[in-house]
C-alpha positions as a LaTeX table, in Angstrom:
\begin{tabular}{lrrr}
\hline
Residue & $x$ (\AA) & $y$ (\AA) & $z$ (\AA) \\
\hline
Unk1 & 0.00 & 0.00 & 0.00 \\
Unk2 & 2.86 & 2.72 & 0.88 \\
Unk3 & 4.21 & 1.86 & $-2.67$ \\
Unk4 & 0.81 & 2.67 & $-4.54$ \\
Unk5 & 0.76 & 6.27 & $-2.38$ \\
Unk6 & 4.61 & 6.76 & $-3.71$ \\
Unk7 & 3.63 & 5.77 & $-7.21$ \\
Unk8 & 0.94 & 8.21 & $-7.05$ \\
Unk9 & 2.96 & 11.12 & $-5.28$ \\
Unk10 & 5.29 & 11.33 & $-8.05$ \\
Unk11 & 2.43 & 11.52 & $-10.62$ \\
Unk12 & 1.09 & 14.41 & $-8.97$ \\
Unk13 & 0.87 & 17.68 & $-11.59$ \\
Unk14 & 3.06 & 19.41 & $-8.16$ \\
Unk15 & 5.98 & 17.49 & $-9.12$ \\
Unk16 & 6.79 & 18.83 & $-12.88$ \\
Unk17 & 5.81 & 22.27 & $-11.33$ \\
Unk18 & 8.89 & 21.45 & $-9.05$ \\
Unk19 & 10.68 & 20.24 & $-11.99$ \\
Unk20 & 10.34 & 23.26 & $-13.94$ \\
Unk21 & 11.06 & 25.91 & $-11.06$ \\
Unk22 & 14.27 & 23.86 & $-10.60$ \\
Unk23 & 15.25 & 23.53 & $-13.89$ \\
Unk24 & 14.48 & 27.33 & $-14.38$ \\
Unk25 & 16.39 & 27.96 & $-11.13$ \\
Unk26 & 19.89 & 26.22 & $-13.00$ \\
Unk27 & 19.32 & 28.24 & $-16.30$ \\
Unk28 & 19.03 & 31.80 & $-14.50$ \\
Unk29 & 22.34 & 30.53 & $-11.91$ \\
Unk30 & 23.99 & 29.83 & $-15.31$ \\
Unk31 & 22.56 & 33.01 & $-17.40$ \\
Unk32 & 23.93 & 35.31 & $-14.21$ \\
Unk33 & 27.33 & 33.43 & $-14.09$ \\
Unk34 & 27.71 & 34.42 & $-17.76$ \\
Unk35 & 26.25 & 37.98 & $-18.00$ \\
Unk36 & 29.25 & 38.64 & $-14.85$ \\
Unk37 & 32.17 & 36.96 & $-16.48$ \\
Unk38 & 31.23 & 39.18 & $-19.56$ \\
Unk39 & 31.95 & 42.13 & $-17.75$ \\
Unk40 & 35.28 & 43.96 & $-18.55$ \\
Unk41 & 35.53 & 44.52 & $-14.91$ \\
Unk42 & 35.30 & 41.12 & $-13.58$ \\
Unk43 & 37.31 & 39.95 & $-16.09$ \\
Unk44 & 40.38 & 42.14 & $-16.00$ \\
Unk45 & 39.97 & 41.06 & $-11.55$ \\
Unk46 & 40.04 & 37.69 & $-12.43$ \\
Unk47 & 43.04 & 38.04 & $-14.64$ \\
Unk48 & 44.85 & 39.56 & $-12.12$ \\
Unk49 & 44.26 & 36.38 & $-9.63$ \\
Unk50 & 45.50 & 33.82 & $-12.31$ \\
Unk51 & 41.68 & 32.06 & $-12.63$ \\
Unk52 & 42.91 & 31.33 & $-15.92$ \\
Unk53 & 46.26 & 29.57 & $-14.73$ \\
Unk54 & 44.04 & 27.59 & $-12.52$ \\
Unk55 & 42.42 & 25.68 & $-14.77$ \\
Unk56 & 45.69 & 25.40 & $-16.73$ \\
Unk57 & 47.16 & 23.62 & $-13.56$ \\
Unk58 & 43.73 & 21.83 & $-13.08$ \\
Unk59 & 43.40 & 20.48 & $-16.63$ \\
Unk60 & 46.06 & 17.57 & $-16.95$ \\
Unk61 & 44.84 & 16.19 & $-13.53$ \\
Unk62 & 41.49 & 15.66 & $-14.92$ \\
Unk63 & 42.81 & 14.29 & $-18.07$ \\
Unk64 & 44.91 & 11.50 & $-15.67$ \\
Unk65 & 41.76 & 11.07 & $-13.69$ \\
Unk66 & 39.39 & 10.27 & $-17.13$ \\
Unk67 & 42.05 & 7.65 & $-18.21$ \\
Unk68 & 42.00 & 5.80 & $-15.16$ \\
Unk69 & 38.74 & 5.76 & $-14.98$ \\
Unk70 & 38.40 & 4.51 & $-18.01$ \\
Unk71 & 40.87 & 1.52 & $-17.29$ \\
\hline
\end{tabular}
C-alpha cells in the first residue's frame, strides 16, 4: 500500500511544477554566471588572480583522472 501512495505522489501535476522551477532555477544561476564573467571589470579582476592559470594547472589532472577511470 505505501508503494501505490509513492507511485501516485510522483504523478502528482506538483511534481513537474517542481521540476520546472528547478530547472528554471539552473538556467538563470547559469545566465547570471555568464552575463558577470562578460563584464570587462570582472574579467580584468580575475586576470589579475590567475583564474585562468588555474584551470591550466587543473586540466592535466582531470585528463589523468578520465584515463583511469576509463581503465
Amino acid at each position: 500500500m505505501a508503494s501505490d501512495i509513492a507511485v501516485l505522489r510522483t504523478n502528482e501535476p506538483g511534481s513537474d511544477k517542481e521540476t520546472l522551477y528547478m530547472l528554471g532555477g539552473i538556467a538563470m544561476i547559469v545566465f547570471g554566471t555568464g552575463l558577470v564573467i562578460s563584464s570587462p571589470f570582472i574579467r580584468r579582476y580575475m586576470s589579475q588572480l590567475g583564474v585562468g592559470n588555474l584551470a591550466q594547472t587543473v586540466l592535466p589532472d582531470v585528463e589523468r583522472y578520465l584515463k583511469l577511470r576509463a581503465m
